[in-house]
C-alpha positions as CSV (number, residue, x, y, z in Angstrom):
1,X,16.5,102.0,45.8
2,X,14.7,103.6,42.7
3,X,15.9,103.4,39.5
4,X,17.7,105.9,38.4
5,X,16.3,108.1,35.1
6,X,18.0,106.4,31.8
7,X,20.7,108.5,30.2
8,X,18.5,109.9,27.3
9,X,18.0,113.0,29.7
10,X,21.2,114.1,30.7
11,X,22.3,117.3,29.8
12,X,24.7,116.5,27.2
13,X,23.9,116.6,23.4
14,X,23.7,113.6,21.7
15,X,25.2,113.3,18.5
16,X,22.3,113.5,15.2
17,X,22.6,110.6,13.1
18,X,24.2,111.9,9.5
19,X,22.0,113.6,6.8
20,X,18.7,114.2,6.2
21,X,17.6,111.2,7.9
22,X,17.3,112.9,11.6
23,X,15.9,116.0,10.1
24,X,13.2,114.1,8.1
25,X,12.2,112.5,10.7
26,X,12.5,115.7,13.4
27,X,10.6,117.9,11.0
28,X,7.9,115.3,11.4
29,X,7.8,115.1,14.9
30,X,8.1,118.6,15.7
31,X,4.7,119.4,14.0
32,X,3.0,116.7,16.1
33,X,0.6,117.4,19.0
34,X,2.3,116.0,22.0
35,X,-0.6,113.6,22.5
36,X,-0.9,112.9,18.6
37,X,-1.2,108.8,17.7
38,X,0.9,107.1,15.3
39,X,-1.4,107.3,12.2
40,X,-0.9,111.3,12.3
41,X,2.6,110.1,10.8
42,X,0.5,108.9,7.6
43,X,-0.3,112.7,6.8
44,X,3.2,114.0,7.9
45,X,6.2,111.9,7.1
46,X,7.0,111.8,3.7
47,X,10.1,109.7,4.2
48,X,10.9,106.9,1.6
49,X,11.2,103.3,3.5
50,X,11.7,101.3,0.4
51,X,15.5,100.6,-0.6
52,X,15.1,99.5,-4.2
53,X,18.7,97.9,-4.5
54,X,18.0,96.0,-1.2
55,X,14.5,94.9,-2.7
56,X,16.2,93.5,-5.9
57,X,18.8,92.1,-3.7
58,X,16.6,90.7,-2.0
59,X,14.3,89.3,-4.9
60,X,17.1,87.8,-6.7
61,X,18.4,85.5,-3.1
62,X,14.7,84.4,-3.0
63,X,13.9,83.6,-6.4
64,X,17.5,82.3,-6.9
65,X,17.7,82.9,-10.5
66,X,18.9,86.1,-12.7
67,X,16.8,88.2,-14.6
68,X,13.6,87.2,-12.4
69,X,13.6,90.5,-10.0
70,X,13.7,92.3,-13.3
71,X,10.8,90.3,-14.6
72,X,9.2,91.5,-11.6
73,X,10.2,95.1,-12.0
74,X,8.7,95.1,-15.6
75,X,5.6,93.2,-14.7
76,X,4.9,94.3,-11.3
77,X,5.9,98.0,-12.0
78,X,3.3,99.1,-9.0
79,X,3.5,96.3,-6.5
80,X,5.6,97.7,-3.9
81,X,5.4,101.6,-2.5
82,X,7.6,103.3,-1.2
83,X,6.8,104.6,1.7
84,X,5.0,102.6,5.0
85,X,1.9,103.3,6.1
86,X,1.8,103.7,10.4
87,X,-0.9,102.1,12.4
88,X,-0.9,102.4,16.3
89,X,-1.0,99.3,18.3
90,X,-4.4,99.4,19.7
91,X,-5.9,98.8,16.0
92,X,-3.6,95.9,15.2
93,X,-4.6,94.3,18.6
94,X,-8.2,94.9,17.9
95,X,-7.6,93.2,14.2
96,X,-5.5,90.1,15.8
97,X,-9.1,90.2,18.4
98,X,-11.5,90.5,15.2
99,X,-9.9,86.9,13.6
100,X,-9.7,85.3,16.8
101,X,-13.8,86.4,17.2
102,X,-14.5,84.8,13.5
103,X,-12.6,82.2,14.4
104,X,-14.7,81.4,17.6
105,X,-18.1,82.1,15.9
106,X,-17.2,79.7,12.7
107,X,-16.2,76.8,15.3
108,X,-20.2,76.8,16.7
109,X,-21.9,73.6,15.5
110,X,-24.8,76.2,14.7
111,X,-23.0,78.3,12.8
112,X,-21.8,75.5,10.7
113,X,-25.0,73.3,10.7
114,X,-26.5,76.7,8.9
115,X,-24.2,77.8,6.5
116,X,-22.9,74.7,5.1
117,X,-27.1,73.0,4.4
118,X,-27.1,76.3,2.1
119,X,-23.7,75.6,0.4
120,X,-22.5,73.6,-2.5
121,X,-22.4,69.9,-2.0
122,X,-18.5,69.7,-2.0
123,X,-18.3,72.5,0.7
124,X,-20.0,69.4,3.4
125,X,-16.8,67.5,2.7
126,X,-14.2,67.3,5.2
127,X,-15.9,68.7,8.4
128,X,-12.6,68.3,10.1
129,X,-9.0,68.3,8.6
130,X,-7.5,71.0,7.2
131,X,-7.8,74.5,8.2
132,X,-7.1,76.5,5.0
133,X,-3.9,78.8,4.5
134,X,-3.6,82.6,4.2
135,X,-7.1,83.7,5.2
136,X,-6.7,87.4,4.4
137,X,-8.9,89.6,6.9
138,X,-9.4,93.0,5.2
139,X,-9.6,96.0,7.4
140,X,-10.6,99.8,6.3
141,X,-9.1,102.2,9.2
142,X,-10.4,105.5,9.0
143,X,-9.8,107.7,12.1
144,X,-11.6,105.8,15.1
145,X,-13.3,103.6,13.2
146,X,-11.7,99.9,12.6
147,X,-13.9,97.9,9.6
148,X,-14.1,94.7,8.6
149,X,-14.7,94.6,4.7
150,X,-14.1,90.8,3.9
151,X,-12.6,87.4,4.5
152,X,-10.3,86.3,1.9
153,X,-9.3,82.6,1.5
154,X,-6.8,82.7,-1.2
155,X,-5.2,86.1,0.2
156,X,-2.4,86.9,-2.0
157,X,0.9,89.1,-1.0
158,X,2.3,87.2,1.4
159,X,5.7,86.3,0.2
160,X,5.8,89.5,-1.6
161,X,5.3,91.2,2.0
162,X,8.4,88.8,3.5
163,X,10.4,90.4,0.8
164,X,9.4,93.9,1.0
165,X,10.3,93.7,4.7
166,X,14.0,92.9,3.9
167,X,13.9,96.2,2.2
168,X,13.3,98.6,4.3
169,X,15.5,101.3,5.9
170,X,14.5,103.6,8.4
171,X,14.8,107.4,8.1
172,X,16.0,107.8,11.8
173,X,16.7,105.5,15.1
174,X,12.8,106.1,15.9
175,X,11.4,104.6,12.5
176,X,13.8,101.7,13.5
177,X,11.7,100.5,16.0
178,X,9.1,100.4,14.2
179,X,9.7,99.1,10.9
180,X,9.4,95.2,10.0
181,X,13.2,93.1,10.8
182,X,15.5,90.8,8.6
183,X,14.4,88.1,11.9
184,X,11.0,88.8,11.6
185,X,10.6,88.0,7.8
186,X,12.5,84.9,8.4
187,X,10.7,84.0,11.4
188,X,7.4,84.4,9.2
189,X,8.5,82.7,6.3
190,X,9.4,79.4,8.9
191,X,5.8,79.9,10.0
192,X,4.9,79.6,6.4
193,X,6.2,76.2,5.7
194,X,5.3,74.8,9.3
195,X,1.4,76.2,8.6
196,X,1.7,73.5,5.2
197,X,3.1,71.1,7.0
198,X,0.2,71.6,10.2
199,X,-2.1,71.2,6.8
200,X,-0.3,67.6,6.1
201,X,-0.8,66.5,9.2
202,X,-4.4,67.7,9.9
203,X,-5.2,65.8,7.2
204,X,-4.2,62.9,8.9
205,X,-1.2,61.9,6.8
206,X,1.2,59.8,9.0
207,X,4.8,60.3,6.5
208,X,6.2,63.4,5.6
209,X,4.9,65.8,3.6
210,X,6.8,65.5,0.1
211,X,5.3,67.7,-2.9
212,X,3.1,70.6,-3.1
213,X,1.8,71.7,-6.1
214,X,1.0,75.6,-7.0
215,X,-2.1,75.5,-8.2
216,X,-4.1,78.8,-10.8
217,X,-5.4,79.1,-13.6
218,X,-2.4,80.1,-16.4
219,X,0.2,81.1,-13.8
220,X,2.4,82.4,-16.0
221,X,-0.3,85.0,-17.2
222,X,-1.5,85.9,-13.1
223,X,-0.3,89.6,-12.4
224,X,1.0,87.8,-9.3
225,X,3.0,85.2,-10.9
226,X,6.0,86.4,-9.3
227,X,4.7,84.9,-5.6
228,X,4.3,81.7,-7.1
229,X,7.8,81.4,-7.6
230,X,8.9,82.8,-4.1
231,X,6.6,79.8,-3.1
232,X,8.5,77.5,-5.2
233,X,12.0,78.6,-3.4
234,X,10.4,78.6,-0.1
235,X,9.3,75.1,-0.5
236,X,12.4,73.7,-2.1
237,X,14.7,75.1,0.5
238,X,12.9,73.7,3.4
239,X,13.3,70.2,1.2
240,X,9.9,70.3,-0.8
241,X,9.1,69.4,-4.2
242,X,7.5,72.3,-6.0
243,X,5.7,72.9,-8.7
244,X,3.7,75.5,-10.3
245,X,0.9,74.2,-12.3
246,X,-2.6,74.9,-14.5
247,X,-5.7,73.1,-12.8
248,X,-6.1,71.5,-16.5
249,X,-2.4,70.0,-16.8
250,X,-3.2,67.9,-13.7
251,X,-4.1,64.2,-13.9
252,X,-6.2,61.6,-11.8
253,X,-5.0,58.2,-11.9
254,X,-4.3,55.0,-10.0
255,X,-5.4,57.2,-6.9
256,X,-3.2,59.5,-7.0
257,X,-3.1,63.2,-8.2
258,X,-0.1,64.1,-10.6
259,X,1.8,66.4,-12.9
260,X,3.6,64.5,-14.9
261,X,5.6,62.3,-13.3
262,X,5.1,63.6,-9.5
263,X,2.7,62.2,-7.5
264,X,1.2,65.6,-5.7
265,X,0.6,65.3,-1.9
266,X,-0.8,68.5,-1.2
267,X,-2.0,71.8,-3.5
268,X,-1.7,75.3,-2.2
269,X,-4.8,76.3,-3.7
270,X,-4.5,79.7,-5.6
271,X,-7.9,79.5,-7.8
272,X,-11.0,81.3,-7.7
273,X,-13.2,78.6,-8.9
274,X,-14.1,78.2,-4.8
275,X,-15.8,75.2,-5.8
276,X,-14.0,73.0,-8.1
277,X,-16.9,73.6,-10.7
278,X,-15.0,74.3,-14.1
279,X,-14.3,71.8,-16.4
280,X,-10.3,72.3,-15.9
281,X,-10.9,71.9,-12.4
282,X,-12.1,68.3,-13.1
283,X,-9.1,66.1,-11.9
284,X,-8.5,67.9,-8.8
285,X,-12.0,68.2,-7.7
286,X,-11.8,64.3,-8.2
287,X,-8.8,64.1,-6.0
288,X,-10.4,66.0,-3.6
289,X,-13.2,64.1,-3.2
290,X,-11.8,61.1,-3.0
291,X,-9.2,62.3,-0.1
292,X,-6.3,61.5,-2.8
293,X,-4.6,65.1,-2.1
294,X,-4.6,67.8,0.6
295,X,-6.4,70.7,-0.5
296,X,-5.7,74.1,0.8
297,X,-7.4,75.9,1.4
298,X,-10.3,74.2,0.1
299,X,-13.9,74.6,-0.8
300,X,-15.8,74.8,2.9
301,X,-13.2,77.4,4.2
302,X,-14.7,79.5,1.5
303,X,-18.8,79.1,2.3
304,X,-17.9,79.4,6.0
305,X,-15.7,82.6,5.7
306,X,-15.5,84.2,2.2
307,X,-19.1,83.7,0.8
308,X,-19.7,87.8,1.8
309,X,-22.9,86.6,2.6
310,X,-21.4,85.3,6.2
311,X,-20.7,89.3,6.8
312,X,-24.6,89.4,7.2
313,X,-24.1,87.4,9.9
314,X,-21.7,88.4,11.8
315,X,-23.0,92.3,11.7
316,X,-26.4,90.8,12.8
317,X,-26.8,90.9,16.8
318,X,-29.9,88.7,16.8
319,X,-28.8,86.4,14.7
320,X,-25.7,85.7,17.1
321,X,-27.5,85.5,19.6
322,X,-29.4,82.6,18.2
323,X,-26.4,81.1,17.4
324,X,-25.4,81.1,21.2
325,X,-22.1,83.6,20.1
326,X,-20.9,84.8,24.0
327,X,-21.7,88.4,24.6
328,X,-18.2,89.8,24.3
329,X,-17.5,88.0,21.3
330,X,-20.8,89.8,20.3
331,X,-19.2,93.5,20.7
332,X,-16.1,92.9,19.0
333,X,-17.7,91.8,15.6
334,X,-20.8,94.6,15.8
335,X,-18.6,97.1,16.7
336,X,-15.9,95.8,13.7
337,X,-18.0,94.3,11.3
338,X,-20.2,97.3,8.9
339,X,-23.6,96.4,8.6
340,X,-24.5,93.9,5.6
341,X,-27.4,92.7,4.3
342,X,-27.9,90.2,1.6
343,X,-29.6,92.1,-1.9
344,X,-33.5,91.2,-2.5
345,X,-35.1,92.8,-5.2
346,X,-38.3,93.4,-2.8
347,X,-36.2,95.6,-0.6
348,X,-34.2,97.1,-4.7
349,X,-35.9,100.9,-3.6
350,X,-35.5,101.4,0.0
351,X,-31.3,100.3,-1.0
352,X,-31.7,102.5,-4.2
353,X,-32.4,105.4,-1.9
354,X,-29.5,104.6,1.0
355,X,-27.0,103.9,-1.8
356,X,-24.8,106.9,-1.1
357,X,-23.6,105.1,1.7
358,X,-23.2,101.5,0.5
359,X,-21.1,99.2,-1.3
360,X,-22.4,96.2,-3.3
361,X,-20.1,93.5,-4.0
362,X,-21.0,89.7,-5.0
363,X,-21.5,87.2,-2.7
364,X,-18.5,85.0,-4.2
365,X,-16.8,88.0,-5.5
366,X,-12.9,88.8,-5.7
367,X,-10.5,91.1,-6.4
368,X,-13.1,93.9,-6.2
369,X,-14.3,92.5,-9.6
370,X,-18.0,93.6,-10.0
371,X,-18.2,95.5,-7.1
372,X,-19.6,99.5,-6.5
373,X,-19.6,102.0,-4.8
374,X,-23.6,103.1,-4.3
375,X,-22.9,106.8,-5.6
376,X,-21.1,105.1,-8.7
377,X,-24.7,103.6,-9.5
378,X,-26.1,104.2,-13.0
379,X,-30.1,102.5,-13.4
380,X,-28.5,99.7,-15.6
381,X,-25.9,98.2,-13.3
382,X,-28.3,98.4,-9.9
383,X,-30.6,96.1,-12.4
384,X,-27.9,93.5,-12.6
385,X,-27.0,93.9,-9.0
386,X,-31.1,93.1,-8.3
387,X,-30.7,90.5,-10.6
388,X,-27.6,89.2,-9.5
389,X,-26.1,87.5,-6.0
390,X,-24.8,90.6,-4.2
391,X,-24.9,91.7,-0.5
392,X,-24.4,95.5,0.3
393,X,-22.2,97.0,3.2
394,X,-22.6,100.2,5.0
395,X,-19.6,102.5,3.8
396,X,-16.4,102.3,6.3
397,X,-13.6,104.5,4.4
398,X,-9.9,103.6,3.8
399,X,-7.3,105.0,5.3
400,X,-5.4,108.1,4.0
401,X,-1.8,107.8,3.3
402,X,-0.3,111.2,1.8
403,X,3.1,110.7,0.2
404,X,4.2,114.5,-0.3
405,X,2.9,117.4,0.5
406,X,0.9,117.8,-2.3
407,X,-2.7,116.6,-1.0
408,X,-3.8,115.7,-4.7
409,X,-0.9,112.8,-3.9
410,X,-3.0,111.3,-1.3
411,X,-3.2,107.6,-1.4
412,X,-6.0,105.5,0.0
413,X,-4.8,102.4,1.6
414,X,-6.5,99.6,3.7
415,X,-5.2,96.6,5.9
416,X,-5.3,93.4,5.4
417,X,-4.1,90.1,8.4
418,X,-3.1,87.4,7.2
419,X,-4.2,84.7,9.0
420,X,-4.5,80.8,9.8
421,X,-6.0,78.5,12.4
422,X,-7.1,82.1,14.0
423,X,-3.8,84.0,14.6
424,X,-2.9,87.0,12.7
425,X,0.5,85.8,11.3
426,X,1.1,89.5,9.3
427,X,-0.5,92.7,8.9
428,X,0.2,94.4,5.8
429,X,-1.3,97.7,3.7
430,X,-2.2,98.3,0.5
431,X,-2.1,101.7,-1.2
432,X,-4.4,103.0,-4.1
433,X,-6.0,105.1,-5.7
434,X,-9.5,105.1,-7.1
435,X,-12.8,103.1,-6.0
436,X,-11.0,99.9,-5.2
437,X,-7.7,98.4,-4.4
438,X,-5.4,98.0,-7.2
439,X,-1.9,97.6,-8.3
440,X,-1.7,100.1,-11.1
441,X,-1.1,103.5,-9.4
442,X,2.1,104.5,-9.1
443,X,3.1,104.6,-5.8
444,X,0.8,102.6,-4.7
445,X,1.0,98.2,-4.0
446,X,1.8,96.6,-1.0
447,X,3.1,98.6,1.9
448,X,4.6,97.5,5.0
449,X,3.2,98.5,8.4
450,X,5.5,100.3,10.8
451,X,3.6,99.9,14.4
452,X,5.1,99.3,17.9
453,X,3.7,95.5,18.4
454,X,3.8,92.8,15.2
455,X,0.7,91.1,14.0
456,X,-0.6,89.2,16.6
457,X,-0.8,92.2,18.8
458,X,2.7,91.4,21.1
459,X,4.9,94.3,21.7
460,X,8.1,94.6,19.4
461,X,11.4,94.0,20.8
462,X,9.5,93.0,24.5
463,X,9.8,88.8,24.6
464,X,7.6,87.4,26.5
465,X,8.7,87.7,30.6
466,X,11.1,90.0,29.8
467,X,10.2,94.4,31.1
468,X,10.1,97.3,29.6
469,X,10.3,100.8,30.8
470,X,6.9,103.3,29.9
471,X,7.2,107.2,29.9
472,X,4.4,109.8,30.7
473,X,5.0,113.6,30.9
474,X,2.4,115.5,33.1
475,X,2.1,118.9,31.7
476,X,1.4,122.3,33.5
477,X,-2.5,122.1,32.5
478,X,-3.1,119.2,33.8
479,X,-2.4,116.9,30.7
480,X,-1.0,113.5,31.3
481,X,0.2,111.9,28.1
482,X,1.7,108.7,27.5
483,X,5.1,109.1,25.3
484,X,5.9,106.3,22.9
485,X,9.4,105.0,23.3
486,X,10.4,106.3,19.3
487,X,9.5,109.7,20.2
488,X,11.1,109.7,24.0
489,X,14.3,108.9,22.6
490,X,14.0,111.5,19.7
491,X,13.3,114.3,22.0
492,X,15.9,113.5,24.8
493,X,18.6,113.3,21.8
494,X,17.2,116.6,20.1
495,X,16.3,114.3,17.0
496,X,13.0,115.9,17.6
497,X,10.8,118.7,19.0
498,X,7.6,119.6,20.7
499,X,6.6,123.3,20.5
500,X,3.3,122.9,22.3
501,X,5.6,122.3,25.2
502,X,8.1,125.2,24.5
503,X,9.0,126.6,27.7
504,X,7.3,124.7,30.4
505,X,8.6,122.3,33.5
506,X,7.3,119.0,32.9
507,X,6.5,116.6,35.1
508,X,8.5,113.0,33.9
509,X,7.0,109.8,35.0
510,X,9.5,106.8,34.1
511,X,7.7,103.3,34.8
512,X,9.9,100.0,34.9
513,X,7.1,97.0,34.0
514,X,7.0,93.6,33.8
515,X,5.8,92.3,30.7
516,X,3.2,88.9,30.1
517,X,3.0,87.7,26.8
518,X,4.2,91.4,25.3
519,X,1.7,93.2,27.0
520,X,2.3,95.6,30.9
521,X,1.2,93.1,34.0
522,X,2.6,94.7,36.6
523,X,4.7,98.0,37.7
524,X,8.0,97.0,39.1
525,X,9.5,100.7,40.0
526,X,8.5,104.0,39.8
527,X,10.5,107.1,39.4
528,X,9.9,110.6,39.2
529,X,11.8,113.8,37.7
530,X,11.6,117.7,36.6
531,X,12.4,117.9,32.9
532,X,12.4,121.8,31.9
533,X,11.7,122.5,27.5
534,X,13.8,125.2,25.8
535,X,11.9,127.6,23.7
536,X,12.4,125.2,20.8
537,X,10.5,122.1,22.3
538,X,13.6,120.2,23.3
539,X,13.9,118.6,26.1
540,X,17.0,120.6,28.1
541,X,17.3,119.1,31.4
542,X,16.1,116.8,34.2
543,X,16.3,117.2,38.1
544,X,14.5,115.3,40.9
545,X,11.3,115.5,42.1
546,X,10.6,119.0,43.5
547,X,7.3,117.9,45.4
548,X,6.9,114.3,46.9
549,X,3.6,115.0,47.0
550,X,3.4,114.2,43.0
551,X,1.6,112.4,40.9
552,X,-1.5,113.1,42.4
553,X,-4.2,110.0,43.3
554,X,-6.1,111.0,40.0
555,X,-2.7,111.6,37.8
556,X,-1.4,108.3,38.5
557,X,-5.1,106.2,38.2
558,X,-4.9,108.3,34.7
559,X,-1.4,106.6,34.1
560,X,-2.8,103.1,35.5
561,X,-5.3,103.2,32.8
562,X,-3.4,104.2,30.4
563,X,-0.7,101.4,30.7
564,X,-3.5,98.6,31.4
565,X,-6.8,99.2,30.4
566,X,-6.1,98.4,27.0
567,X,-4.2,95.2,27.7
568,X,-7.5,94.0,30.1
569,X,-9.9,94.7,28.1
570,X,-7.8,92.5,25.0
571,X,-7.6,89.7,27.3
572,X,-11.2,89.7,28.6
573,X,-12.7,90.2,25.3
């Protein structure tokens, strides 16, 4: 017996949820194409996501002690923004499938035979072990195009983003469904702690992990001291030691590494001295090397995936080819990676004259310190990047996230996975303004990502095994569009409009699928329906079928695709 069309259809109105919420949110909708993806929402919904009294809240039950979420609020005045930036689920899929293709090209003996004869000394240590925490993948997103910018391997934001995501609120049932959970936070900061633990035993330690030290230069005096002591609660209530310490008030002795009186079994490395070379750095490097502490993530995660002279590499198709990288593995990272090139000072005027459309950063650069933009160039600084270690990037843009309606308020933002052992554990944005990222523009910082599947790609609120229902609405020209679930519901409950459809019949497809690991595998039920649009773009009412002779061959291969082409092509890739 088919299944009988859900309830959202029905003639009867459905109540509007109270305020401005609904009409936010259907004054957004109503604008949009009915075909128009998710990331149109970053240049029409304006709503504010960020409950600031649920943030401090929520700041002062993680840090656990008063007067610290104010320290952060004075400190950090431009960490968090306000509003979320919206990326469809194709993109964060295709992020998850860029770290898994690193990942695979990093593992070749060739690959690391190479890169590692060209590093420092202490980066050959520890060929296997340890995987390194919180790789940070950083994405630029600008309409089709998906870029990879760099590989981070002391990402910062993390705990910051757990928090932010207990403080969101949604403007409207819709936005619910897509913004980040209280469960989902949690659930990533238990991955957090088991990721350290993973590290312990990788390392080949037998007893349980015990201490972990925090480990940056003057942490007090870091702009994002404030993580380092969500790290310390984190690790104390999962029945850790903590501490939060200076490389130079570390000590070396009787095989051991300590601060003060505890003996250190693992440091969460937080330091931009990649290789243990500074003179403060001295005890731990000697730690290190001797195997007398777990380290990460340590010195050879860096030369294999943050020296931004590996981005050469990976945007190079004969050179992975030579390194035996598999064809498909091949597309993903050409087709995500912007072309790079290591800077020679023989090739300083044929790069002088394509700068317009590059970005030169240092090979062991961070933070966007010392980096350009090639139309920023004056004579002086390109003679310091010839004489320097830089590589240069073809241009991908950031994103564009406008918070009013006022386009001079138009933030850039970009992306940035964070990542270990190859899965994308989080995807969060950042929001700017100006040549780099930053976190001194008001409105700007971290943002949280509102999408329909979380970081690894699988489909919110869909558990694995479990089905889900898909929509489609066949117009009277022929178009067949696939309607996400937020803005099915909106429309069926009047939360929302769609003039381009004012007036017409439309032809409603309702799909009932089985799900495998989040994503459609097979079509359980089909049913079919008349659903007639009042001159406002509302959906008004739904009969049956009035031709059995509907969807056509082509309509419904159009549907097929639609549904599963994405989801093969993911797991063939």
């Amino acid at each position: 017996m088919p299944r009988p069309v859900p309830h959202l259809f029905r003639n009867e109105t459905t109540a509007l949820p109270a305020g401005e919420r609904a009409e936010s949110f259907a004054a957004t909708v109503s604008i949009l194409a009915p075909t128009a993806k998710i990331e149109q929402l970053n240049r029409e919904c304006f709503c504010l996501s960020l409950d600031r009294d649920a943030l401090a809240r929520a700041l002062g039950a993680e840090l656990g002690q008063p007067g610290l979420s104010e320290l952060v609020r004075e400190r950090c005045p431009f960490v968090f923004a306000a509003q979320p930036v919206f990326v469809a689920a194709p993109r964060i899929r295709r992020m998850a499938q860029v770290v898994r293709a690193v990942e695979s090209v990093v593992a070749l003996p060739a690959y690391r035979e190479q890169t590692l004869a060209a590093a420092p000394a202490i980066a050959r240590l520890g060929n296997t072990g340890p995987r390194g925490v919180f790789f940070g993948y950083d994405f630029h997103l600008e309409q089709d195009r998906l870029g990879l910018i760099e590989i981070n391997t002391n990402a910062g934001g993390a705990m910051l983003n757990a928090v932010l995501a207990r403080a969101q609120r949604a403007c409207c049932e819709a936005m619910d469904s897509m913004a980040p959970t209280q469960a989902s936070a949690d659930a990533f900061e238990q991955r957090i702690v088991d990721m350290f633990r993973q590290e312990w035993r990788l390392a080949g330690r037998s007893r349980p992990l015990a201490s972990i030290a925090i480990v940056d230069t003057a942490p007090p005096e870091q702009y994002l001291y404030a993580e380092f002591l969500l790290f310390q609660q984190l690790f104390e209530r999962h029945g850790l030691r903590a501490v939060i310490a200076d490389p130079s008030s570390l000590e070396w002795r009787n095989g051991a590494l300590w601060h003060g009186d505890v003996a250190i079994d693992l440091v969460y490395n937080r330091l931009t001295d990649f290789y243990l070379e500074q003179p403060e750095s001295a005890a731990l490097r000697e730690a290190y090397v001797h195997q007398g502490v777990v380290l990460t993530p340590h010195p050879q995660a860096h030369a294999l995936y943050a020296d931004k002279r590996q981005l050469a590499v990976f945007s190079d198709a004969a050179r992975l080819q030579a390194l035996g990288v598999p064809e498909a593995t091949r597309r993903v990272l050409l087709h995500a990676v912007p072309h790079t090139e290591v800077v020679n000072a023989a090739d300083g005027e044929r790069l002088w004259a394509a700068r317009r459309g590059l970005f030169f950063k240092p090979v062991a650069g961070f933070g966007s310190r010392a980096a350009y933009r090639g139309d920023k160039l004056t004579r002086r600084v390109w003679q310091e990047i010839l004489a320097g270690d830089y590589v240069a990037q073809a241009i991908v843009p950031p994103g564009e996230r406008r918070i009013d309606e006022d386009a001079a308020h138009a933030m850039k933002f970009d992306l940035r996975a964070y990542a270990y052992d190859g899965d994308a554990q989080w995807v969060a944005a950042r929001m700017y303004q100006g040549q780099t990222t930053n976190f001194r523009t008001p409105g700007g910082g971290f943002a949280p990502v509102y999408s329909t599947v979380d970081a690894s790609g699988r489909t919110l609120r869909h558990p694995a095994g479990d089905h889900a229902s898909y929509v489609f609405l066949l117009d009277e020209a022929g178009g067949v569009h696939a309607v996400p679930h937020a803005l099915y519901v909106a429309l069926a409950r009047h939360e929302a409009a769609a003039p381009a459809w004012a007036g017409q019949n439309l032809r409603l497809a309702d799909w009932y699928v089985r799900l495998k690991d989040g994503e459609p595998d097979a079509i359980v039920n089909e049913t079919y329906g008349l659903a007639h649009v009042d001159a406002h773009g509302r959906i008004e009412s739904v009969g049956a079928p009035a031709d059995a002779g509907w969807p056509t061959v082509e309509e419904r291969g159009r549907m097929h695709a639609m549904l599963f082409e994405a989801a093969e092509a993911l797991r063939d890739a």
